[in-house]
C-alpha positions, 0 to 999 in steps of 0.5 A: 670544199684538204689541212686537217680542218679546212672548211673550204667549199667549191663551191669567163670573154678575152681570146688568148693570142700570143702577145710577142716575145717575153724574156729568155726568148719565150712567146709571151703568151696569154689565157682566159680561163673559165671559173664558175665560181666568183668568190665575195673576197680575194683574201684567202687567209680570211674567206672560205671560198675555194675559188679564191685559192684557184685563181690566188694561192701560189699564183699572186699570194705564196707561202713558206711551203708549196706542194706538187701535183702528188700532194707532196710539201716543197719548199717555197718561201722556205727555201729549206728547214730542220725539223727537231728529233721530237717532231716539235721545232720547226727551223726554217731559212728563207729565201732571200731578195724577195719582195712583195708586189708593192716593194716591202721586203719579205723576211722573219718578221713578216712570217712572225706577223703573218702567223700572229694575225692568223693565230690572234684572238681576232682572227678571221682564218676559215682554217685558224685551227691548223694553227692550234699545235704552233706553240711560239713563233721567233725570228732567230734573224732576217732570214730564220724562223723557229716554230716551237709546236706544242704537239706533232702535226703529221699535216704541218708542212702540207698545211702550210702550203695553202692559201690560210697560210699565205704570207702578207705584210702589215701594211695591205693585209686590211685590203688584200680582200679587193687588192691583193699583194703577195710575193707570186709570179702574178700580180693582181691586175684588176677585178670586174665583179660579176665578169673577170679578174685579172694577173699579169707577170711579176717581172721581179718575181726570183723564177720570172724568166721560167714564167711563159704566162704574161697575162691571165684572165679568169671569167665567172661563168656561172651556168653550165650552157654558157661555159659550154658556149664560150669554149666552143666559141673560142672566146675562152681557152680553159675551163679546168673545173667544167660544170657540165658533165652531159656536154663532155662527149661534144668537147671530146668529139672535137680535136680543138680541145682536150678533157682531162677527167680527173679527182680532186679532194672534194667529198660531195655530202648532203649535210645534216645539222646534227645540232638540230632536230630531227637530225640530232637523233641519229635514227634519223639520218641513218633513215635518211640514208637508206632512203637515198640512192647514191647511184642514181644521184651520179647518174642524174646529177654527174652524169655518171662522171664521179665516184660513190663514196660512203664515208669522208674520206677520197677513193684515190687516198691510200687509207680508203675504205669502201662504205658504200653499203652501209646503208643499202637503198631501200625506200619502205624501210626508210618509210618505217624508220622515218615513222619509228623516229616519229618524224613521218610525213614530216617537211625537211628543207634543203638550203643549197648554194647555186653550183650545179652538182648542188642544184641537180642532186638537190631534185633527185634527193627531194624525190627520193625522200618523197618516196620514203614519206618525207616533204622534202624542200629545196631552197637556192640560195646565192653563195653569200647567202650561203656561207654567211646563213649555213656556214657561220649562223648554221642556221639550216637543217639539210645543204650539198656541198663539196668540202673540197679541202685536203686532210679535213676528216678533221672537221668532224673534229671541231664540235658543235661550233663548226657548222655539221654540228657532230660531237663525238668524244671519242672521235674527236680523241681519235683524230686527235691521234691521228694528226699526231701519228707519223708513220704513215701505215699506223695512220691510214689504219686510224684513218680507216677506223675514223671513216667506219666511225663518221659511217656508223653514226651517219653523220651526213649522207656522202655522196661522191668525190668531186671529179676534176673535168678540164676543158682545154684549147689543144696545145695548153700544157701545164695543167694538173688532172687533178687536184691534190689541193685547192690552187692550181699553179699557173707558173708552169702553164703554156699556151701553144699555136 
């Protein structure tokens, strides 16, 4: 489930009808979207779920940066900033007037608490690391930040714009978890658990008369067949993340919708622990690897819709390099190296969350292991269950899971207190090099090199690049293809006849 170290993971009924005219005009209009995903908290700066950003970040929650759909920082609450010849001292200037939901005025001193909160020794900020270079945050007036970092970020404006880094006030940062309050164009309206969560307009929002949207439903449907069913009984009008790529051909045959097939950062991995025997011994993940078959876990599990990786690292980024062979498909050699590694006949369990690209590639690897002489087990369990066992006590020695964050090679990076369990020195320093390069072409080829590494040492079996498939009712404009980041803006959204 990009951020340099993000650990985010990927991981719907209310018929939208025009509602009248809204200001400037415009049709108000309305939306239900389809999610799969619910997540355990609607905090994003203290929850890793992916979904929290889809539906919050940059809708009901803003930052001091945005990005478009290319992936490229914009102002947002920084209306603009200098940046010192060394690449250390950030000075930004806020927008003015801005208020959040319940009234309180934004302004430096809520940047200051924002950034101290998620930078403090207590922190809960599934991303606390992007925050590691920020030397010294100070309010030079109402409307001036200076960050002071110790050392270059490349990353630093990109990271910003993400939901760990979203702004809060003192007074609700304690109940953003079940009622956010942010500065957005929505405001959050009310969450049903286990059914939908609702935004409305912010009619106090600064771009509010360019906001057609009035009213945004988002629906939990967690099992592929029930998304289908909703869509096709016009009970919701999007699903931008469809989980069921066999059922595709019947959407694209009917002219009441359109799919979108695009990419998002999301490297789908079977992960090792490498803290944990077998899989500290590199011998055996490199036989795990080689007995796996990465096409026909596309094929059986995607439907063929996603692109084989071979390494952490997008095949639409400009640094990719194609892995994809390292480790050829060969059951009687994996056979010889489980036995040569002395783990032969040996069980291995796969703890893996309820998503259908977890569960459906889950059956395929317990086969093919079992053609290389492995028991392999396959163990479901619930997301809460999932990021409390696997993601914090890392107690589980196999999982599948889309780390669908942007620029987060850099969780390789973090030792054994991040859940992969890798330590490696010498990548750890090169990373290191990397979020500190700014020329972009000197930090592809490093970012190459650091894909070649993460091959090598097998550190997980890398499977495919999450595809973003979007089912839409024909006449919805505003949608990004794909996913440079984890939130999807729904300012700009539409809702046609």
């Amino acid at each position: 489930m990009c951020r340099p170290t993000s650990p985010r993971f990927l991981c719907a009924t209310i018929l939208a009808l025009g509602l009248g005219l809204a200001g400037g005009g415009a049709a108000a209009q309305a939306i239900s979207i389809g999610l799969q995903q619910e997540p355990t908290s609607l905090d994003p700066t203290s929850d890793a779920t992916a979904s929290i950003d889809g539906m919050l970040t940059q809708n009901v929650f803003e930052s001091l940066t945005t990005v478009d759909s290319a992936g490229v920082p914009q102002p947002q609450l920084a209306q603009g900033w200098t940046i010192s010849d060394d690449g250390l001292t950030y000075v930004f200037t806020l927008v003015e007037g801005v208020a959040f939901h319940d009234g309180t005025p934004f302004d430096a001193d809520i940047v200051k608490y924002s950034f101290d909160r998620a930078m403090g020794e207590g922190s809960e900020n599934p991303t606390k690391a992007i925050f590691a270079p920020v030397e010294s945050v100070t309010v030079i007036d109402p409307r001036t930040v200076e960050v002071k970092l110790s050392r270059r970020d490349a990353f630093f404006l990109f990271n910003l714009a993400q939901g760990d880094a979203s702004m809060v006030t003192p007074g609700t940062a304690a109940t953003n978890r079940t009622s956010p309050n942010g500065t957005g164009p929505f405001k959050f309206d009310g969450w049903t658990r286990g059914d939908r969560l609702t935004l409305v307009k912010n009619p106090d929002h600064r771009n509010a008369d360019s906001v057609q949207l009035e009213r945004v439903v988002f629906r939990f449907i967690a099992e592929p067949a029930a998304a289908s069913a909703a869509l096709m009984a016009e009970e919701i009008d999007a699903f931008p993340g469809f989980p069921a790529p066999e059922l595709l051909v019947q959407f694209e045959a009917d002219p009441r919708f359109d799919v979108t097939v695009g990419s998002t950062e999301g490297e789908v991995i079977l992960a090792m622990n490498n803290a944990r025997p077998p899989f500290d011994n590199l011998d055996v993940r490199r036989a795990v690897n080689t007995a796996l078959d990465r096409d026909a876990i596309i094929e059986g599990a995607m439907y063929g819709r996603a692109l084989p990786i071979g390494s952490f690292y997008p095949p639409h980024g400009p640094a990719y390099v194609d892995l994809t062979g390292t480790y050829p498909h060969d059951p009687a050699q994996a056979r010889g190296m489980f036995e040569a590694a002395g783990v032969a006949g040996a069980t291995m369990t796969m703890r893996v969350p309820p998503f259908p690209y977890a569960t459906r590639s889950a059956e395929i690897i317990q086969a093919q292991l079992s053609e290389a002489g492995i028991d392999a087990r396959v163990e479901i369990v619930e997301w809460g269950f999932w990021l409390d066992e696997v993601y914090g006590k890392h107690n589980y020695e196999m999982t599948i899971i889309a780390q669908t964050s942007p620029n987060d090679m850099g969780n390789f990076a973090r030792g054994p207190g991040y859940y992969f369990g890798y330590d490696n020195p010498d990548y750890t320093a090169l990373w290191n090099r990397i979020r500190e390069e700014a020329d972009p072409d000197a930090r592809n080829e490093m970012l190459r090199e650091g894909q070649r590494v993460l091959a090598d040492d097998a550190v997980h079996f890398f499977m495919f690049q999450l595809p973003l498939l979007g089912v839409f009712r024909t006449g919805i404009e505003g949608f990004w293809p794909s996913q440079p980041v984890q939130f999807q803006p729904l300012a700009g959204v539409t809702v046609g006849n």
